[in-house]
Phi, psi and omega in degrees: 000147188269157179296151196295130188245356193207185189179146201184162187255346213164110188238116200270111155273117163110114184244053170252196217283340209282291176326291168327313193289337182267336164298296216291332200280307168335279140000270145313311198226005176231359150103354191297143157285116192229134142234164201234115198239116180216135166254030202213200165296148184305121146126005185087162143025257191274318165308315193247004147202071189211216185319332188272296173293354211264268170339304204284302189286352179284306174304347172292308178295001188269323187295316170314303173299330179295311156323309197282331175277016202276323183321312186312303215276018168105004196263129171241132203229142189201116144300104205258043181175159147326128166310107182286117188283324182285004181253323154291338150328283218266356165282299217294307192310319184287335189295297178303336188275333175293305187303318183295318186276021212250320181288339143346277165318316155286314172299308159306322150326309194253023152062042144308107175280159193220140182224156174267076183180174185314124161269116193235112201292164179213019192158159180264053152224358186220151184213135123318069193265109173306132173259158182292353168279344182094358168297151178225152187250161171208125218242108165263111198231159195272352176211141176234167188209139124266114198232034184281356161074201193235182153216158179287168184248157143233114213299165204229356183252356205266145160295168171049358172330315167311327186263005143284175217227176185240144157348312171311299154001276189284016150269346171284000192296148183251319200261172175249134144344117172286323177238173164237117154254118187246134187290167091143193212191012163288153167317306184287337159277343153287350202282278183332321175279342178290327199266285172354290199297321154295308175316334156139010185277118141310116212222128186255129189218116178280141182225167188262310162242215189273341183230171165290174153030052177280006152258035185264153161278165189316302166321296173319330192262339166291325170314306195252029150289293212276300201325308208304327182278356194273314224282303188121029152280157209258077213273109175275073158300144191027055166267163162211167195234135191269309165190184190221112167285117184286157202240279154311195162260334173241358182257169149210174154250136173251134174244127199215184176218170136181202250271302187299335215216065178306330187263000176122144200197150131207152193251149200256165210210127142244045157197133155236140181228135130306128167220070183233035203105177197203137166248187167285128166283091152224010195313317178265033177239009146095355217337285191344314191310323192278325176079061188260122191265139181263138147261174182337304213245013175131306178319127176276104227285153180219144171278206197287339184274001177093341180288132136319190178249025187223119173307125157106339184265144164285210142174149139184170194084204213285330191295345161317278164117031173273265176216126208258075171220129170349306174276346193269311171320314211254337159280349163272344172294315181301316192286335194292299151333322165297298211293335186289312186246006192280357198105165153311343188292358193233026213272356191236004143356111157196146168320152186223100170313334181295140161068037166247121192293155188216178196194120140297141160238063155319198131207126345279175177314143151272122194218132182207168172183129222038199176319135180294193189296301173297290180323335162276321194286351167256010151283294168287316208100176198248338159314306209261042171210135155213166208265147180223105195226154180218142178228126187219191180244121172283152213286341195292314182280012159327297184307320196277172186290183190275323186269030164246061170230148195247149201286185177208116195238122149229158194211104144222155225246094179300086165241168163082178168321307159319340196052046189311149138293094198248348166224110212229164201200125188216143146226136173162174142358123195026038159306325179315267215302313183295332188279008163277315186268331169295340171283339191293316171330291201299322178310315152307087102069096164252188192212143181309310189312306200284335150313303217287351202271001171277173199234141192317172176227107205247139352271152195198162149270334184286010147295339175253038148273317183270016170225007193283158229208000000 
């Protein structure tokens, strides 16, 4: 065995928002010897092909859409060039590169040691981390976290599968696709597909059944289904896909079936993306060594406290395989932190998985937090809940002709006597933003009187949350 080169109170795998958050809450403010073993960029995921590079290009797409409706408000605006994507490409890069180093930087503050390389358990007190030099450290801690986050898939029975790209992918794109496909049926190939289509990609998008975004409630998913085809995407129901031939250095074919084209169809492409799911980054970490229980599909099983099934060990974020978002990773990383070093006062610190509100940023935006329409009724029942939904054109779109106005849908979801909130579900136009402060309502128990008793704020779309009837 090799000799102990490092000692630590908290040894953090994996520097992504969860893993960050929790080394620095370790650290920083509770005093822990915490180091941070990351082989990839500092923040994950979601800074460097997640949420962060996601935002930035959803606003480009958004100001293209703004552009193109601006004519209604009187405006004659004449573009004297192409959107340059590669010039907007290489900022969002520099942007993401301000961030790595900012974290960088925040970790040496809260006295975080950060070492850049593999992490491999070799015991449950001890890992072995390959450095980019090829040296190895070998770090014995009184506590591990496993924060190691996912990656996207690519399917493996498809021939040629390989020569589309992943999520990862299309931030790496320098020029936008003149055609497009996009695989899956998920928040993130809607996202994608939303931005594309705006920037200016003839854009495809294949599903497996008839709608999309199918943990979603049912309004939702009919809603920003039609929209997406009124928009002009080109949306490919109960498909499937056989292979992919490459025609070029930029082209391919996709060979497929789905609802219009049962025997088989195909389209030639120069970007196909898999959006068809993300697995655990764990393939090298050796679990076993530790003796770390796995579920089916990888995920390192965690109870409601962030515990393995190994003292002393950790898990949470995406390799949990719980709810897989960003802000749910980093409040748990924090508590996790409390409850190991914070004192008693923390001993029972946890996350409260119930009731965390999420967002597509589609177009438009999608926003929901609790139960769909089904999930209360096999919960209450369908006597004891009742429902309130509206659908209208928000006033930005008065002006414009009819087949450019885009809906706006909201459902909220009632039960017992009380009238309780027990779901609350929106699409249009600022949902993002507006669904932070309705989550906080619903996160209090809030009860339909107590919307109603607020009083609007007018004119707005979010008031005919606090008026439905």
């Amino acid at each position: 065995m090799a000799p102990i080169s490092k000692e630590c109170d908290f040894l953090v795998i994996g520097a992504g928002s969860g893993g960050i958050a929790c080394a620095r809450r370790a650290g920083g403010q509770w005093g822990a010897k915490t180091i941070v073993v990351e082989s990839n960029r500092l923040g994950g995921t979601c800074v460097n092909v997640g949420c962060v590079p996601k935002k930035v290009t959803w606003n480009a797409a958004a100001i293209a859409e703004t552009l193109h409706e601006a004519a209604a408000y009187g405006f004659n605006i004449k573009e004297t060039g192409p959107f340059d994507f590669k010039t907007f490409k290489h900022k969002r890069d520099d942007y993401i590169r301000r961030l790595n180093g900012i974290y960088e930087r925040n970790l040496a503050k809260d006295h975080v040691e950060y070492l850049h390389g593999r992490a491999h358990l070799l015991s449950k007190n001890e890992v072995e981390v390959v450095l980019d030099n090829g040296s190895k450290e070998t770090v014995r801690a009184k506590n591990i976290l496993i924060a190691t986050g996912g990656h996207p898939n690519i399917p493996s029975h498809i021939p040629g599968a390989e020569l589309g790209i992943t999520s990862d992918g299309f931030f790496d794109l320098e020029t936008l696709p003149k055609r497009v496909a996009l695989v899956g049926a998920g928040y993130i190939a809607v996202e994608m597909a939303g931005m594309f289509h705006h920037l200016g990609s003839e854009t495809h998008l294949f599903i497996r059944h008839e709608t999309f975004l199918r943990n979603f409630d049912p309004m939702i998913q009919e809603t920003i289904v039609k929209e997406y085809e009124r928009q002009g995407i080109h949306i490919h129901r109960n498909s499937t896909q056989s292979k992919v031939v490459k025609k070029d250095d930029k082209w391919m074919t996709l060979h497929y079936t789905d609802k219009s084209s049962p025997n088989g169809n195909t389209i030639d492409l120069d970007c196909l993306l898999w959006a068809i799911g993300r697995s655990p980054e764990v393939e090298d970490l050796c679990l076993n060594k530790a003796g770390i229980k796995q579920d089916q599909r990888g995920h390192v099983i965690a109870d409601d406290y962030q515990n393995t099934n190994v003292e002393n060990i950790y898990s949470l974020g995406d390799v949990a395989g719980k709810i897989e978002l960003t802000p749910v990773a980093i409040a748990a990383g924090r508590l996790l932190a409390n409850r190991l070093f914070g004192g008693p006062q923390y001993k029972d610190a946890k996350l409260d998985y119930t009731n965390i509100p999420s967002v597509v940023f589609a177009h438009p935006e999608v926003g929901s937090i609790g139960m769909t329409e089904q999930e209360a009724v096999e919960k209450y029942g369908e006597k004891n809940l009742k429902i309130y939904k509206t659908d209208f054109t928000a006033m930005y779109y008065a002006i414009m002709p009819p087949e450019a106005k885009a809906p706006t849908a909201y459902k909220v979801i009632c039960a017992g006597e009380e009238e309780k909130v027990v779901g609350l579900h929106i699409l249009g136009s600022g949902s993002a933003e507006m669904l932070q402060g309705f989550g906080v309502a619903v996160k209090m128990g809030a009860r339909k009187r107590d919307f109603d008793s607020c009083v609007a704020i007018h004119p707005t779309s979010a008031e005919e949350l606090v008026t439905l009837k």
